[in-house]
C-alpha positions as CSV (number, residue, x, y, z in Angstrom):
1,X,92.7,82.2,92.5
2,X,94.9,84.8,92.9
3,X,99.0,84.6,92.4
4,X,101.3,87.1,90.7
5,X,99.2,89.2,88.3
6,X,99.0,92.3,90.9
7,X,100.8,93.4,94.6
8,X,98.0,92.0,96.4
9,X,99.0,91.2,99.9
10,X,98.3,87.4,99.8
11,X,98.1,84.5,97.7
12,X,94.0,83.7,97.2
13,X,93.5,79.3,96.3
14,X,89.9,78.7,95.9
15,X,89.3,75.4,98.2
16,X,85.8,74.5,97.3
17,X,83.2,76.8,98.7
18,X,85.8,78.9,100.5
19,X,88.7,81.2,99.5
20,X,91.9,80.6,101.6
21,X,94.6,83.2,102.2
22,X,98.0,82.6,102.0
23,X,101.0,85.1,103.1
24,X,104.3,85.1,105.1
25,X,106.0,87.6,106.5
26,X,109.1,88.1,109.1
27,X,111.3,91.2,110.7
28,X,114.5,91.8,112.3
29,X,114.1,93.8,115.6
30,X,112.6,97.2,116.0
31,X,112.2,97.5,119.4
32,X,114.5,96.1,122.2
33,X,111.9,94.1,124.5
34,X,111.5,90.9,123.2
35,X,108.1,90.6,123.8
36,X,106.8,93.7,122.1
37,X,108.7,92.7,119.3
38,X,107.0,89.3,119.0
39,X,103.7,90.9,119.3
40,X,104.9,93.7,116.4
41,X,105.6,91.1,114.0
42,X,102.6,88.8,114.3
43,X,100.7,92.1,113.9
44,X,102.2,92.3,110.8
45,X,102.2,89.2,109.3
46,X,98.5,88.8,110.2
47,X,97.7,92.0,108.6
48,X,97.7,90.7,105.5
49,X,94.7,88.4,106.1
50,X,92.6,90.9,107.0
51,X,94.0,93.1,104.2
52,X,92.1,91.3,102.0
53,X,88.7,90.8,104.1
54,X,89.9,87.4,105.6
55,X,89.5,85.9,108.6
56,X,93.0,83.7,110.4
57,X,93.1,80.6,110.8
58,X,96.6,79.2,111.9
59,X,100.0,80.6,111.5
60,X,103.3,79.1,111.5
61,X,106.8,80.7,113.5
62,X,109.9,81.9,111.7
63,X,112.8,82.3,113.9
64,X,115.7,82.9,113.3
65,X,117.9,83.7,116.6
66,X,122.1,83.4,117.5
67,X,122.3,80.2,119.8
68,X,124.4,82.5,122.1
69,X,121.1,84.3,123.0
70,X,119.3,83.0,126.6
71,X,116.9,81.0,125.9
72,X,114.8,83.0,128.3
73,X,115.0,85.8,125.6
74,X,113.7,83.7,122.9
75,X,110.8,82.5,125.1
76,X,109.4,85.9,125.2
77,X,109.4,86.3,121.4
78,X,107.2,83.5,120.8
79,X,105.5,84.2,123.7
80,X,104.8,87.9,122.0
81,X,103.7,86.2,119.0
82,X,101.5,83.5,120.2
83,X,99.5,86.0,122.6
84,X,98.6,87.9,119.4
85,X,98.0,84.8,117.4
86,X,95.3,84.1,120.1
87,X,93.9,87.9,120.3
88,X,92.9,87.4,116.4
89,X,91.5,83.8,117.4
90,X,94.2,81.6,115.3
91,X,96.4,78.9,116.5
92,X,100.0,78.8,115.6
93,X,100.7,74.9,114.1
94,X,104.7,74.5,114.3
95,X,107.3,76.4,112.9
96,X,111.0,76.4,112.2
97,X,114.0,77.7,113.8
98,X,117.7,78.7,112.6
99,X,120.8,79.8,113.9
100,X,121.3,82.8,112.7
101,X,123.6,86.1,113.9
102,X,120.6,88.5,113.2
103,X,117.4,87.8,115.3
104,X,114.6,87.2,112.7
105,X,111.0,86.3,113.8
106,X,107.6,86.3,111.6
107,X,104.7,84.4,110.9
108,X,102.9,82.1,107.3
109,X,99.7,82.4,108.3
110,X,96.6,80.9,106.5
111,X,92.9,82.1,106.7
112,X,90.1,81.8,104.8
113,X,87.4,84.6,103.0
114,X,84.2,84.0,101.2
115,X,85.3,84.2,97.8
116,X,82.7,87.0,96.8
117,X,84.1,89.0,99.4
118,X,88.0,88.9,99.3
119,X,89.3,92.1,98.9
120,X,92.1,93.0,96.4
121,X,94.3,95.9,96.2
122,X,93.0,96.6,92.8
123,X,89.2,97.4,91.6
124,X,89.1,101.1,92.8
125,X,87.0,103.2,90.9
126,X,87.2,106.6,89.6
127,X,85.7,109.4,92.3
128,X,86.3,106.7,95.3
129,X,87.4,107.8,98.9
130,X,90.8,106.7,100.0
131,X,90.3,106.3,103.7
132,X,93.0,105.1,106.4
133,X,93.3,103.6,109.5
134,X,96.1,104.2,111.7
135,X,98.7,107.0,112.0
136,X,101.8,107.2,110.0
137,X,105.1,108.2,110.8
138,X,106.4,104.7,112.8
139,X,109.9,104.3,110.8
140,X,110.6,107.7,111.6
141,X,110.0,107.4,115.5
142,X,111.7,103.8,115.5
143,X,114.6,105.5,113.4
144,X,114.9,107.9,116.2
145,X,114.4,105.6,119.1
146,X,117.5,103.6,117.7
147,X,119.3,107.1,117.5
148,X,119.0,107.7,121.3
149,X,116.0,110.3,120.5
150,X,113.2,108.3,121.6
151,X,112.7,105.7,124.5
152,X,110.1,102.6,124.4
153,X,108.4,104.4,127.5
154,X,108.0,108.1,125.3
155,X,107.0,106.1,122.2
156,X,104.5,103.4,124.1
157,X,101.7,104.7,122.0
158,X,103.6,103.9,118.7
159,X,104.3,100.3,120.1
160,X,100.9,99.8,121.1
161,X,99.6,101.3,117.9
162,X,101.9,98.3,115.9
163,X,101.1,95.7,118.1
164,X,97.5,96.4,117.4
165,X,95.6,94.1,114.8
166,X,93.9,95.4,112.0
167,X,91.1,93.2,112.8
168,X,88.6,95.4,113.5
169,X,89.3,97.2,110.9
170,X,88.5,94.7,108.4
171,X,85.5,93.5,109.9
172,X,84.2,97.3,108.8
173,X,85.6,97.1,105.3
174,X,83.6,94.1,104.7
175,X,80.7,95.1,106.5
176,X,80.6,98.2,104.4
177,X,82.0,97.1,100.9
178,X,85.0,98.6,99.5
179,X,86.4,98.4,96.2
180,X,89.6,98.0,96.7
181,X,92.2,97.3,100.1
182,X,95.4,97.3,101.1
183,X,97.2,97.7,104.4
184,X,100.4,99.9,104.7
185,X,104.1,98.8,105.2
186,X,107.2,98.5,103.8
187,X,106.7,100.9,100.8
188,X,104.6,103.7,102.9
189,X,101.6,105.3,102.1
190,X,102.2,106.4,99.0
191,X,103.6,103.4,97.4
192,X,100.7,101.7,98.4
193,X,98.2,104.4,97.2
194,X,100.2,104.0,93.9
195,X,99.9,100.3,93.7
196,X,96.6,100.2,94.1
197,X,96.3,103.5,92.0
198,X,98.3,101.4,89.1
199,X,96.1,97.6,89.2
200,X,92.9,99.9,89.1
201,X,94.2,102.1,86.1
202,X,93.4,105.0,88.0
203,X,95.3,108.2,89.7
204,X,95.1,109.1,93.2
205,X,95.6,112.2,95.4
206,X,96.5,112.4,98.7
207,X,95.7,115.6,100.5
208,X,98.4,116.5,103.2
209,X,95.6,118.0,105.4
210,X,93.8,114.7,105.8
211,X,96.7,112.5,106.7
212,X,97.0,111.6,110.4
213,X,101.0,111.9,111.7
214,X,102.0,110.9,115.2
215,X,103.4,113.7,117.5
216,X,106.9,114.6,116.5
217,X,107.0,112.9,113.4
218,X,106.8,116.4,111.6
219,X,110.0,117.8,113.5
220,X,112.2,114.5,113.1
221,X,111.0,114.8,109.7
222,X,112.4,118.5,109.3
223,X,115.8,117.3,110.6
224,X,115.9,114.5,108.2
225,X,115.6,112.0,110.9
226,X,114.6,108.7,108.5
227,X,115.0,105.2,107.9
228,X,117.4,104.7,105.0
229,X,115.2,102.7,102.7
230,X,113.0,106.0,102.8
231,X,115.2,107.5,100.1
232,X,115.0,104.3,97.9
233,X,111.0,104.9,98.2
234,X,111.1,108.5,97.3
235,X,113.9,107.5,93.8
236,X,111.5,104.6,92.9
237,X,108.2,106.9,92.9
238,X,109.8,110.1,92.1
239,X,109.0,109.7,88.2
240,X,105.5,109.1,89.0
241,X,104.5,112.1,91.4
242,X,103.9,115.4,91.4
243,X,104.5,116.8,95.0
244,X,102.8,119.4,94.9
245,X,103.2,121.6,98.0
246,X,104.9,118.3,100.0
247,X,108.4,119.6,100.8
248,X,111.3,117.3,101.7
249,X,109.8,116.9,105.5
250,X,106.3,115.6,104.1
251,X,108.3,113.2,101.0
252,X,109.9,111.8,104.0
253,X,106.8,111.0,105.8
254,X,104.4,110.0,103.6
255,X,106.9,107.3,101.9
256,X,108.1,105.9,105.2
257,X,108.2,102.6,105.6
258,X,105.2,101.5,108.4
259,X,105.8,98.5,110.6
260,X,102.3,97.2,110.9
261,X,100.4,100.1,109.8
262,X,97.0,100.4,109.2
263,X,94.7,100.0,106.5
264,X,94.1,101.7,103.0
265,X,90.5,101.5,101.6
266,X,88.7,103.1,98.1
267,X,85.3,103.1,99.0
268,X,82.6,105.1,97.2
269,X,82.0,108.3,98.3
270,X,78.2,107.3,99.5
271,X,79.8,105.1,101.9
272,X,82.5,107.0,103.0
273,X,80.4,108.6,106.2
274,X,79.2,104.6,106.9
275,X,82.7,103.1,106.8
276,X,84.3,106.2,109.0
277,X,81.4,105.3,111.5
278,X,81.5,101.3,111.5
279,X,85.4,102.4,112.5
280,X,84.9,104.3,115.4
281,X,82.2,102.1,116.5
282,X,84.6,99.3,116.8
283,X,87.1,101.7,118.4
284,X,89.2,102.1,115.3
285,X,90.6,105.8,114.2
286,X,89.8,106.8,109.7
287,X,91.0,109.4,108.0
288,X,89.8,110.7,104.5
289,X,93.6,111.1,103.2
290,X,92.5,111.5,99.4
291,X,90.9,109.7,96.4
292,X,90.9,108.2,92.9
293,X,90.5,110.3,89.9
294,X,90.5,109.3,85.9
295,X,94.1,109.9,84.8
296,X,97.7,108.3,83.6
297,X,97.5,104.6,85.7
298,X,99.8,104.7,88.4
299,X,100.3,108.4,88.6
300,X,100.0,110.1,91.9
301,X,99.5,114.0,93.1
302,X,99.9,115.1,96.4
303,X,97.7,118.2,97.3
């Protein structure tokens, strides 16, 4: 079993000969069209599953929605939702609703792994290959779209991209072998490199020249154009980073917080050509972005 010992990105209950995956997740709106946003947040919340190598089973709504809303409106949330349950071949089993002022929707979703192949967020080793799927830079662009900057038609790509299910993804990582996963969210792509950096006693460098940005993200980025929790980020991992040649543009980007962003892998550096090319065979982008080296647990250097 698995429970509170590390930031692994779902509870792990060993149920005879299988391993079942446990995690909930749930968002207020990033987008205005209902239905992209249900399909965004089922994204997310399914993420987790196949974080760890795991396969979903059922999932479970969240929704929280003002009783003033059309009903209409909240059709096409869990209409979003339930179209992306089905894409990753779950079910969704019930739910529960409240009325709330602040639209809310996620997903509990359970799934199961074999339990020799669940994949934590801890185990790296010392040398491995951090590689990544996905582009960063979402919670700038949806910072800017609510700014008036952006429109859902210029930033289409971007919705698509968080509506997409790491699914395919993980079916590489465990085709391969990794040592360690993790997918990226709240805490960006450096917190995450550091958590995984800190279970596996290890430190890990992230080279700016390997790290795949979406269009524009650099120049919001210049202008300070950021969510606010971004700042809390960069104060929390401050102590525990040398920047190196990141200036406050790149601090902004690689700590921003991803709505369903892709996933982070340490795999050894043998595999790292077989794991980029079970990716793109399955239509999936990887990126080397950096790896693990001997040093203080937790500490991270960008280069």
């Amino acid at each position: 079993m698995s429970g509170f010992e590390t930031a692994d990105d779902a509870a792990v209950y060993r149920l005879g000969d299988q391993a079942v995956l446990l995690t909930v997740d749930f968002f207020t709106p990033m987008v205005d069209d209902p239905y992209d946003f249900g399909r965004i947040t089922a994204a997310n919340s399914l993420s987790d599953i196949y974080a760890m190598g795991g396969r979903a089973l059922t999932a479970m709504n969240l929704l929280a929605m003002p009783c003033s809303l059309p009903p209409e409106l909240t059709a096409r949330v869990l209409q979003g939702g339930a179209d992306k349950v089905r894409e990753a071949g779950a079910v969704i089993v019930g739910g529960h609703t409240i009325d709330d002022k602040e639209p809310k929707y996620g997903l509990s979703v359970m799934g199961v792994c074999d339990p020799d192949k669940v994949v934590r967020n801890v185990g790296a080793h010392e040398g491995d290959v951090l590689i990544m799927t996905k582009r960063i830079g979402v919670g700038i662009l949806n910072t800017a779209l609510k700014a008036g900057l952006e429109t859902e038609e210029s930033l289409a790509q971007v919705i698509e991209s968080m509506a997409h299910l790491n699914k395919a993804a993980s079916e590489a990582m465990v085709e391969v072998g990794v040592h360690a996963g993790t997918d990226i969210t709240g805490f960006g792509l450096l917190g995450h490199t550091r958590e995984m950096a800190l279970g596996s006693g290890l430190c890990a460098e992230i080279h700016l020249s390997g790290v795949p940005v979406w269009p524009g993200v650099m120049e919001y980025a210049e202008q300070m154009v950021r969510p606010g929790r971004t700042t809390d980020v960069i104060r929390f991992l401050d102590e525990f980073i040398d920047w190196g040649p990141a200036r406050a543009d790149w601090k902004g980007v690689l700590a921003d917080p991803q709505t369903s962003g892709g996933l982070l892998m340490a795999v050894t550096p043998a595999k790292a050509d077989e794991l980029l090319s079970a990716l793109a065979e399955r239509g999936e982008e990887g990126c080397i972005v950096g790896r693990m080296t001997a040093g203080e647990p937790g500490r991270l250097v960008v280069r």
